[in-house]
Phi, psi and omega in degrees: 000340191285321201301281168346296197304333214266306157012280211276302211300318179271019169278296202277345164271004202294314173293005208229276216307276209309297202307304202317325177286339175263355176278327177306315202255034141247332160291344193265310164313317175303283160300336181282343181268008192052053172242133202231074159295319190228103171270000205256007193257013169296002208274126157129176180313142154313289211287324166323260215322315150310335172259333165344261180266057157282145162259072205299347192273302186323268177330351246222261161340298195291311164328305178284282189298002144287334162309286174297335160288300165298350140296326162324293183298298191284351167286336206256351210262293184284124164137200201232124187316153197308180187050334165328134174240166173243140197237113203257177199309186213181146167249162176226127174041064140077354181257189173242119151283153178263177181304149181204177223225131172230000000 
């Protein structure tokens, strides 16, 4: 069940996870190409100062609706056609068969 949770939570974040990587590594260019715009906006963690001006509703959306697409999909994708049954593993002559869909 943890597993799920941690899952979904790291789905609905993924788009917060991709901007922060990408505002670092345009500011980490930005000094290596030595252009200094905001020296007095340096103070604090990067990653704070990256989510500072995120466009957190955007991010939100995008979160949610990679969620929700992907429940979607995996919702509709998996299991076995209506009438079908599930023949769940077995041991048989000392093996295991495994589950199957009949």
């Amino acid at each position: 069940m943890i597993r799920t949770v941690i899952e979904n939570m790291l789905l609905f974040l993924l788009p917060t996870f991709v901007y922060v990587a990408w505002v670092l590594f345009q500011s980490s260019r930005a000094e290596a190409e030595g252009e200094n715009e905001n020296a007095e906006a340096k103070t604090g963690h990067p990653i704070v100062r990256a989510l500072d001006d995120a466009p957190l509703l955007w991010l939100f959306a995008g979160g949610a609706l990679i969620l929700i697409v992907t429940l979607a999909f995996f919702g509709t994708s998996s299991g076995g056609k209506p009438g079908q049954h599930y023949q769940p593993s077995i041991m048989k002559d000392g093996k295991i068969q495994p589950s199957h869909i009949e």
